[in-house]
N, C-alpha and C positions, 0 to 999 in steps of 0.2 A: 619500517623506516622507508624514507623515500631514496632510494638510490641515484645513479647517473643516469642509468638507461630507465626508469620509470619516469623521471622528470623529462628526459627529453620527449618520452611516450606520453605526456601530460601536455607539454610545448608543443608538440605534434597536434594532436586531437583538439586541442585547445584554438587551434590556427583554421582549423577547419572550416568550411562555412555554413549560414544557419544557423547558429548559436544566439539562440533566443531568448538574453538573459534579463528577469523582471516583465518576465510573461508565463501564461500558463500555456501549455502544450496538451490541445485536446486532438481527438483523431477526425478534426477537420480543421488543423492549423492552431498558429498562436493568437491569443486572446489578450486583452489587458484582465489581471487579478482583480482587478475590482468586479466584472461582468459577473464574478464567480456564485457569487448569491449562496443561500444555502447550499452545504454541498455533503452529501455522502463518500466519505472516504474509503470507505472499503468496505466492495457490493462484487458480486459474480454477476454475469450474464450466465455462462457455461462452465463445464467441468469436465475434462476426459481423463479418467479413469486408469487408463490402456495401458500408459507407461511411455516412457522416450521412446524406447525403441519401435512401438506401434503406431501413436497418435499421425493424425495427419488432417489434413482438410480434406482427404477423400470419406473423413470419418463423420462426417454429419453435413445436413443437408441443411443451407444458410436460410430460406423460406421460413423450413418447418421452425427453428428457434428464433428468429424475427416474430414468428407472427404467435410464438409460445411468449418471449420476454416482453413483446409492446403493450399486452393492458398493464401490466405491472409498471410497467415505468412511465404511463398515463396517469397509474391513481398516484406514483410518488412525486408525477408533477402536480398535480391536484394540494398537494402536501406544502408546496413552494420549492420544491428541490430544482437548482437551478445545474446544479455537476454531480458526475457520477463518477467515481472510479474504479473501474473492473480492475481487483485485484488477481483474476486466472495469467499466471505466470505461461511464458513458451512450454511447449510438449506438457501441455497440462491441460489445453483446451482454448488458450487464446487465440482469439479472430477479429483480427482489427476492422474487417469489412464486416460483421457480422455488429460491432462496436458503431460504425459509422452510420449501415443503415438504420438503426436504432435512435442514432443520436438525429439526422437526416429528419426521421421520423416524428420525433416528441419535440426537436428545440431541445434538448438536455446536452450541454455539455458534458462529454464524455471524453476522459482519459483509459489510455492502455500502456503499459507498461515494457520494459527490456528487464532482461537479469535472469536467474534461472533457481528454482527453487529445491532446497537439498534438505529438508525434512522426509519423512516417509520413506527412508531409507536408502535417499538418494534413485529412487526409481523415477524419478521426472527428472534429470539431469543427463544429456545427450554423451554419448560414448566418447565425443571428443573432447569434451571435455574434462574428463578425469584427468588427461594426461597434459594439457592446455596450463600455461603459465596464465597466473593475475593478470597480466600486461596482453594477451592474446583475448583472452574474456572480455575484457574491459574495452578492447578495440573494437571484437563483434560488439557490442552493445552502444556504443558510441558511432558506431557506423548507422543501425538502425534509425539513434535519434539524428543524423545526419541527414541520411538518405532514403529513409523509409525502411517498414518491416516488412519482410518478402516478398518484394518486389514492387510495394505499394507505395503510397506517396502519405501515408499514415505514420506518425514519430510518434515515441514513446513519450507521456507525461512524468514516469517515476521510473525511476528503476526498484523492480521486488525481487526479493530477493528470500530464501530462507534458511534455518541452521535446525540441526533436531534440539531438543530439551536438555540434552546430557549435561552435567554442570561443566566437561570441558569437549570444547568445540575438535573436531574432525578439522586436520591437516584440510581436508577439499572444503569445508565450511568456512574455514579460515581463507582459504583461497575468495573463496565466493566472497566475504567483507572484503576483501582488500580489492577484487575486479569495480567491488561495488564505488570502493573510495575514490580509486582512480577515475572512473565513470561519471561519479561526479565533480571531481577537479577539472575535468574537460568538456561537463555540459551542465552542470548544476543544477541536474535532477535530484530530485530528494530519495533516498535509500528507505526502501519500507521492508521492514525485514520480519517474516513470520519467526517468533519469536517463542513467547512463549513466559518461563520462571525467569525470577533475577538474574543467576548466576550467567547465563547465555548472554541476556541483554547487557548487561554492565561490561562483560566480555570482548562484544562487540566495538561499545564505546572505548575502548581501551585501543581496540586495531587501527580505530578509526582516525583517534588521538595521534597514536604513530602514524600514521599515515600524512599527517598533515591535514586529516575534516575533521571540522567541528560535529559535537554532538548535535547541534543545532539540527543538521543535513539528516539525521538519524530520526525512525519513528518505529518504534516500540510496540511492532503489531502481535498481537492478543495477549497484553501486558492485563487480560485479566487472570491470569495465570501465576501473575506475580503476587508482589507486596508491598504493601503501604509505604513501609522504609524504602525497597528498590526503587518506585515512584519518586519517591524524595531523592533519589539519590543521584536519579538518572535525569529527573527536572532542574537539579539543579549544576547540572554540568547541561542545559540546553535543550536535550532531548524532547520527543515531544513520545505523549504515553497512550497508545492508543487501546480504546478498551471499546472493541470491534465486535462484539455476539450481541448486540442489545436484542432481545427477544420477551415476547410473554409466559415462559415456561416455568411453572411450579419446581419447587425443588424437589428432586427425587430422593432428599436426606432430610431424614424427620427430624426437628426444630432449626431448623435452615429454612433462611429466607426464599421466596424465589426469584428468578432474574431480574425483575425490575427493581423489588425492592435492593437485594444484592449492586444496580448500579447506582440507585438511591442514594446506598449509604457511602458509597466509593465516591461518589460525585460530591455526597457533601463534606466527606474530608479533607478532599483533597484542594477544595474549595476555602473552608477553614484553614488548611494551612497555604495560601496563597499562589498556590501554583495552579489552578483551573485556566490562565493561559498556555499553559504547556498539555492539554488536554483534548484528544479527540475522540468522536465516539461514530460509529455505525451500524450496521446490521450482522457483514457479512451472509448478507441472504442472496437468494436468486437460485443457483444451480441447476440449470438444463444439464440434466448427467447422460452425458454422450453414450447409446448404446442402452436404453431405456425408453420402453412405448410412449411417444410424448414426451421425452426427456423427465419421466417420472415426477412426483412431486416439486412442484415449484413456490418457494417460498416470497411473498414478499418483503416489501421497506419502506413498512408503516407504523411499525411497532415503537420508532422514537417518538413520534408525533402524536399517536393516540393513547399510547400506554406513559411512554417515560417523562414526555415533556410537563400532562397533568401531576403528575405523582412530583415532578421536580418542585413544580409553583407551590405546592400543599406544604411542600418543606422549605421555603424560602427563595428560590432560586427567581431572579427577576428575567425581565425580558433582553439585560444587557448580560447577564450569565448564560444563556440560552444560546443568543448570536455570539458572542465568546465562544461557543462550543461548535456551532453549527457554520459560520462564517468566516467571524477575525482569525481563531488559529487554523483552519482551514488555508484560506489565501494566505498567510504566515509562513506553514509549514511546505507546502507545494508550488508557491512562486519561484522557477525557475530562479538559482544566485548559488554563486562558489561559494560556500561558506569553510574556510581553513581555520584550521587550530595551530594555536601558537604553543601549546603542548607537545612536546615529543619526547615525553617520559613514558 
């Protein structure tokens, strides 16, 4: 529910200046949504490992991962990819100057992110904030997209955010949606929440509801985890359903498809039943893992273009289905806008 002191915490943050709404926020300023071109919603640059209470920026050396991530984001400009959104959450490995000389580099618009990530056991979540009210959360994070992240002149494009799998969310998960609602009531960043099965995500849109945001504001990250029905369920209160691992990877379960074919057939049901505007899709590749020779294996994000996007056309999917996936709900779903719900059941 929205109380006295959150709303006026809402009226507060909301007064602030800089509020850049019906624009996209990369980490070199705001953009008009249309610029946004092909866009990859959810890509790593980096990954630290370490935990809250170790990570830092004394933990890797900005050269060595610039000059590890720039052919990769060279061959995905090749591809037409015009944005990128590093989805690596605070004390997990995000570096917005490590973000902008990249972006600097290629012409790619690039987004980075505020909000804090509470999966994996809540080991990426900072000490202070266990004991930190909704309303405290949601201030640091709205300050950031204000004033810049640590000290930079670099604002957040999304707020990420994450919950674990359990079918009922942890009091501090709980916490974390409602920092996240708030956060966007006063900057109309769009909430991307590693996610995961139905029961978490629908969960979510339930907080979100009380809270006064729409599901709209909500994105359903690695909802391939889910279900067909949850899809439906959560498309049709708004949501948008992201199905983030596209990769070429055989199934390691004998008479299982594998990855591609597996987004194939998701892709075309969910197409069939009308909601492919409510649909995003990615990589989730990249990973420089901080504290590894060379930042060890690094994957790229070319797998939609040269594996998924053939395999799409063979089963029907035209060139307006494609940029519906890759563009329209792209700029849709990440155009800075307050989106409220008139629900408070």
């Amino acid at each position: 529910m929205i109380t006295p002191s959150r709303c006026l915490l809402i009226i507060f943050m909301g007064c602030l200046p800089y509020i850049t709404q019906g624009q996209l926020m990369t980490v070199n300023g705001a953009i008009d949504p249309d610029s946004m071109g092909v866009a990859l919603i959810h890509e790593h640059v980096m990954v630290d490992w370490i935990g809250a209470d170790s990570t830092g920026y004394h933990r890797w050396q900005r050269d060595e991962i610039v000059n590890r991530a720039l052919p990769f984001l060279e061959v995905t400009k090749q591809h037409g990819v015009s944005t990128f959104l590093d989805c690596t959450p605070a004390y997990l490995g995000r570096d917005p100057v490590v973000l902008k000389r990249l972006s600097d580099a290629t012409g790619i618009h690039i987004l980075t992110n505020t909000g804090y990530y509470g999966a994996a056991d809540d080991n990426y979540i900072p000490q202070y904030a266990f004991e930190s009210t909704a309303e405290a959360l949601a201030a640091d994070w709205t300050r950031e997209f204000n004033e810049g992240i640590d000290g930079t002149t670099i604002k957040p494009g999304f707020i990420k955010i994450s919950v674990s799998s359990d079918p009922q969310l942890s009091a501090l998960h709980k916490k974390l949606v409602q920092a996240a609602a708030l956060t966007h009531l006063a900057t109309g960043l769009t909430i991307v929440s590693h996610t995961g099965p139905d029961v978490p995500a629908l969960a979510q849109l339930k907080i979100l509801k009380e809270m006064g945001v729409s599901p709209a504001a909500f994105v359903w990250t690695h909802a391939q985890s889910g279900t067909l029905d949850g899809y439906l369920q959560a498309a049709a209160q708004g949501a948008w359903i992201s199905l983030d691992n596209v990769n070429d990877v055989p199934s390691d379960t004998v008479g299982q498809p594998g990855r591609i074919a597996w987004y194939v057939a998701t892709l075309s049901k969910l197409k069939a039943a009308g909601v492919l505007d409510h649909v995003l899709i990615s990589h989730d590749s990249g990973w420089y893992n901080v504290g590894t020779i060379n930042g060890g294996e690094y994957n790229g994000y070319s797998d939609i273009f040269t594996k998924l996007i053939p395999e799409l056309r063979k089963n029907g999917f035209t060139q307006d289905d494609v940029d519906q996936l890759l563009k329209k709900n792209p700029k849709e779903a990440y155009t800075l806008k307050i989106r409220r719900s008139d629900s408070k059941k």
